[in-house]
C-alpha positions in Angstrom: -53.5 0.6 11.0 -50.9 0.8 8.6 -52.4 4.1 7.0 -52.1 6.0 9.8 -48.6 4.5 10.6 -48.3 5.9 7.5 -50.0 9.3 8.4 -47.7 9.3 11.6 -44.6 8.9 10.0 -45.0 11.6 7.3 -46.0 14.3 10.0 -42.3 13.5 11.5 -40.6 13.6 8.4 -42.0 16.5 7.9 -41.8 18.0 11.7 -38.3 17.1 11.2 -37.5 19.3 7.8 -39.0 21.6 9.0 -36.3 22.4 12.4 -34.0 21.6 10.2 -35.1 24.3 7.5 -33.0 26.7 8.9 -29.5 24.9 8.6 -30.6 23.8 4.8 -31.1 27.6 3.8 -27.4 28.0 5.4 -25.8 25.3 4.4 -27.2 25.8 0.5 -27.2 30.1 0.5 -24.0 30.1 2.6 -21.7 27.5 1.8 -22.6 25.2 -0.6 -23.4 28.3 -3.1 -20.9 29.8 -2.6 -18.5 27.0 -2.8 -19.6 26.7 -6.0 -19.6 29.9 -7.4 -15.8 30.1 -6.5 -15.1 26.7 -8.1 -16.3 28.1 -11.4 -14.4 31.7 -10.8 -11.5 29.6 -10.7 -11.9 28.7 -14.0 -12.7 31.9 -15.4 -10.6 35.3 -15.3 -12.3 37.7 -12.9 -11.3 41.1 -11.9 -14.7 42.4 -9.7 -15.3 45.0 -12.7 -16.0 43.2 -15.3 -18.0 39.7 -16.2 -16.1 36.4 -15.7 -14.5 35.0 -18.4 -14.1 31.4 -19.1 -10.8 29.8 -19.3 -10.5 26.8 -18.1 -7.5 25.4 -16.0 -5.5 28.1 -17.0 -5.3 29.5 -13.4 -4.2 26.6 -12.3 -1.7 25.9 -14.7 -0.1 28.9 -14.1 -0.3 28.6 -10.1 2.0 25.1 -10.5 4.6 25.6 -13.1 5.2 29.9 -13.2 4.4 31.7 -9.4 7.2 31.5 -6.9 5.1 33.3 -4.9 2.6 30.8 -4.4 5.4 28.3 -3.7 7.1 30.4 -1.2 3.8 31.1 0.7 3.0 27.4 0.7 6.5 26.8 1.8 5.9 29.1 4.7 2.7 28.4 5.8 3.6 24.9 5.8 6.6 26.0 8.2 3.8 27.4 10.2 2.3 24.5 10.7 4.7 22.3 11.9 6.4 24.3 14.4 3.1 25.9 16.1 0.8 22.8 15.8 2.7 20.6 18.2 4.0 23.3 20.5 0.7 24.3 21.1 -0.7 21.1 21.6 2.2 19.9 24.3 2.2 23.7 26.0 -1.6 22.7 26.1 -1.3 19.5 27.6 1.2 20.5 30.2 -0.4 23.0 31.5 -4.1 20.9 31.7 -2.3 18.5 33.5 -1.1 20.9 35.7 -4.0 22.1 36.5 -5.7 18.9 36.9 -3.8 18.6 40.3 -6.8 19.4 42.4 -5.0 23.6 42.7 -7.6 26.2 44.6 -9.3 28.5 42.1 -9.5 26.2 39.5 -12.1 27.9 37.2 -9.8 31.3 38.0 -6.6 29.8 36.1 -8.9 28.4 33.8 -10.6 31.2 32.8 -7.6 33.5 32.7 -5.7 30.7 30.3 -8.7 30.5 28.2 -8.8 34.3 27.5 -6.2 34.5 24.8 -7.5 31.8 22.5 -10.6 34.5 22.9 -8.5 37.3 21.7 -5.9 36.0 19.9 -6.7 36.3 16.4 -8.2 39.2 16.5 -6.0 42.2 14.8 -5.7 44.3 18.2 -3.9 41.2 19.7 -1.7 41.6 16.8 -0.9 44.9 17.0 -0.1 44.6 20.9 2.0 41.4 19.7 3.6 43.5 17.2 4.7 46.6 20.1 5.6 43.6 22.1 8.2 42.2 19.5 9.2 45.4 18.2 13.0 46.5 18.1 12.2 49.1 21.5 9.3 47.0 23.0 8.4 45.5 26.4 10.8 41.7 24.9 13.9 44.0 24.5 13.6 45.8 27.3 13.1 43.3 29.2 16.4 41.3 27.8 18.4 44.3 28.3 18.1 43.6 32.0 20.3 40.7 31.8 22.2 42.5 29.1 20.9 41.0 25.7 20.4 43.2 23.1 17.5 41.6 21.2 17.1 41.8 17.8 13.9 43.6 15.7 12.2 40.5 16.1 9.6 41.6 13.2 11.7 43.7 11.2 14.2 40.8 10.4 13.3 37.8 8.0 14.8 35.2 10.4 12.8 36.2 13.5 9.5 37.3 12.3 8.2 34.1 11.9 9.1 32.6 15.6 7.5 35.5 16.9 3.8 34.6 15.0 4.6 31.2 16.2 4.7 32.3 19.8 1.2 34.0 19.1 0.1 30.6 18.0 1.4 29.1 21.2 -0.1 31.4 23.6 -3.5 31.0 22.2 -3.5 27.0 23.5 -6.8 28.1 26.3 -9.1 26.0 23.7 -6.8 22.8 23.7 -6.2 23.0 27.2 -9.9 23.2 27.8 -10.8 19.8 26.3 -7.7 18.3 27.2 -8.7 19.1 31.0 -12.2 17.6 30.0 -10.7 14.5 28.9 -8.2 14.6 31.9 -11.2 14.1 33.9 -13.0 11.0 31.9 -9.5 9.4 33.2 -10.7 6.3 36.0 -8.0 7.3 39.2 -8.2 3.6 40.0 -5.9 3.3 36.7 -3.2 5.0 38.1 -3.7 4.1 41.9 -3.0 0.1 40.5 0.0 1.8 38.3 1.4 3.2 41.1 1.4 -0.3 43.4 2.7 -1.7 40.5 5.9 0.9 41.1 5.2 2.9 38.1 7.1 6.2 38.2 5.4 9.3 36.8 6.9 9.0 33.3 5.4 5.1 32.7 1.2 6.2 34.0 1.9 9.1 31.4 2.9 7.2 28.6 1.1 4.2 29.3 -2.0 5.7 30.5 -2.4 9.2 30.0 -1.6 9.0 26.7 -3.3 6.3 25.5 -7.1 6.8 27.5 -6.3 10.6 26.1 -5.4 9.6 22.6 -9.1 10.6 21.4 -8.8 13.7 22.8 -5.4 14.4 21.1 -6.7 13.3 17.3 -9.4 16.0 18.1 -7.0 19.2 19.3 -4.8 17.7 16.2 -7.2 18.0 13.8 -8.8 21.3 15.1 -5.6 22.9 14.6 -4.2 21.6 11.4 -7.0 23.1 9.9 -6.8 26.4 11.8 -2.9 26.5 11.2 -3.8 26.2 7.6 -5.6 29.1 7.6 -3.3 31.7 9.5 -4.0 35.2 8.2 -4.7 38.2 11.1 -0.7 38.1 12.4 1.1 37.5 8.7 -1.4 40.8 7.9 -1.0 42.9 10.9 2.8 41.9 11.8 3.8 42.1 7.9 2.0 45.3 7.0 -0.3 44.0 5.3 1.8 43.0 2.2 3.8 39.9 3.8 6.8 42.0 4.8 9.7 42.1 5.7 11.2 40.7 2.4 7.8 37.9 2.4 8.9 36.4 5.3 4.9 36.6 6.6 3.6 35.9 3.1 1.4 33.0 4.7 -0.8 31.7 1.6 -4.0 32.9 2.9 -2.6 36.5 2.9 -1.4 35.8 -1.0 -4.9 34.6 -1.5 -6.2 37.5 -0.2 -3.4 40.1 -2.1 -4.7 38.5 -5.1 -8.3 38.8 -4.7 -8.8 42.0 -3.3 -5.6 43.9 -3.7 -4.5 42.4 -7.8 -8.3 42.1 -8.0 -7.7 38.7 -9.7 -10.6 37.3 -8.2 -11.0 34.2 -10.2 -6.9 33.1 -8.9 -7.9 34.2 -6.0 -10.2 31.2 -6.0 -8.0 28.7 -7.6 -5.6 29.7 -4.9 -8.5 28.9 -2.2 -9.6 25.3 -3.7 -6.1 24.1 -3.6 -5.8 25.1 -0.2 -9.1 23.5 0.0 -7.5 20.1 -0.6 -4.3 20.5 0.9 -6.3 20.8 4.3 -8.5 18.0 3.2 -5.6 16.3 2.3 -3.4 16.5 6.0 -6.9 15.9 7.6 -7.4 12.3 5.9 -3.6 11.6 6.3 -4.4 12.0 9.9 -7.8 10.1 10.0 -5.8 7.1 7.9 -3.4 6.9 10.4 -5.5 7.5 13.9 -6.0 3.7 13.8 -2.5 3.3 14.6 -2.4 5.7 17.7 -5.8 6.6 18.6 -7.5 4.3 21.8 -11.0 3.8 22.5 -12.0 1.9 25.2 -15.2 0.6 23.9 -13.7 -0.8 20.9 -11.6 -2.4 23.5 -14.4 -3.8 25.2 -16.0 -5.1 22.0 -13.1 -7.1 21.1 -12.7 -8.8 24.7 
């Protein structure tokens, strides 16, 4: 009996590595070789003509103490992130609860806010961003109605970068989607007894949307730290491809990428992207550590009680 328990339990084993055959040859071919081939490129100097050369933390070395460049992009993408990253999320939110009203046509406005995390970062949303902000485009004109005269929102340093956070904004569809989901996972008995209790509107949001949503939030949170990190189509296509005007859309994916394939120093190029690596791993435990503190999950709840 035990044999062919035995027998049995092999055949799984192997009926199971077998399905899952596919993601190993991804996950070893596509990223985990890969990963490491780039680790040891950024300890070699590498110029996509000739061998790598070993030298050991030298690119890092001089990444930290002599490349305002890499400091300024950090500085900027990090600017980035803090601006878009919570608007988005709250523009998100605001509008799922909007739309959480029981409104006709439902899937309608869903499907026509959801569009533009579709399109947004690809490089012709860019482009029609960039005519959009331009000194003569459709914003001016339309502030020259009331008689503003706008600025050349991506030819000056000061207003280039609000404009690429307003692209960031606009593409909250995503966010909105699963806040909407977890809108829905929301008992309405909770805020039918809030509301006998004489809670106004601003008490059942903060003591029950937010809380019963608070799982939902840590996700969309994390999901965009990590994509904020990684901003690179609008600092290309707004900035010319070189971070102009004057840097101001150096974002440090776009200096990664200069440095790679436009410097063809490959092997900083991957120093660059390992540190970035770890920043992002970084903010994403930082969040994690702290969820315990803000994040509510009613079966932990129950398990206690």
């Amino acid at each position: 009996m035990q044999t062919v328990r035995k027998t049995y339990d092999r055949r799984q084993t192997r009926t199971a590595y077998f399905f899952l055959l596919p993601w190993l040859i991804g996950f070893f071919c596509l990223t985990l070789g890969p990963m490491l081939g780039s680790l040891y490129l950024s300890l070699s100097k590498f110029n996509l003509l000739t061998p790598p050369a070993w030298i050991g933390l030298d690119n890092y070395a001089h990444i930290f103490s002599d490349d305002p460049s890499f400091l300024h992009s950090l500085k900027l993408t990090f600017t980035y992130v803090i601006f878009s990253v919570p608007l988005r999320l709250v523009f998100a939110l605001l509008v799922a609860m909007a739309l959480n009203q029981g409104i006709r046509a439902l899937g309608i406005y869903r499907t026509v806010y959801y569009i533009p995390s579709l399109l947004g970062g690809s490089v012709a949303i860019a482009i029609v961003w960039r005519k959009l902000f331009d000194g003569d485009g459709l914003v001016n004109h339309f502030l020259s109605w009331f008689g503003i005269k706008g600025p050349a929102w991506i030819a000056h340093p000061d207003y280039v970068l609000s404009t690429i956070v307003t692209l960031a904004v606009w593409q909250f569809g995503s966010a909105m989607v699963i806040f909407m989901a977890g809108l829905k996972q929301i008992p309405a008995d909770l805020y039918e007894a809030a509301q006998v209790d004489g809670a106004g509107p601003i008490s059942r949001f903060a003591r029950i949307t937010l809380p019963m949503l608070s799982p939902v939030i840590f996700f969309n949170l994390v999901m965009s730290i990590i994509n904020s990190f990684q901003v690179f189509t609008p600092g290309f296509v707004i900035g010319d491809g070189r971070g102009g005007p004057i840097d101001s859309t150096l974002f440090y994916t776009l200096y990664l990428y200069l440095k790679g394939f436009s410097f063809f120093d490959m092997g900083y190029a991957s120093a660059l992207a390992w540190i970035m690596l770890f920043i992002i791993a970084a903010f994403t435990a930082i969040v994690f550590l702290t969820s315990k503190y803000w994040v509510f999950y009613g079966d932990e709840k129950s398990a206690k009680e």
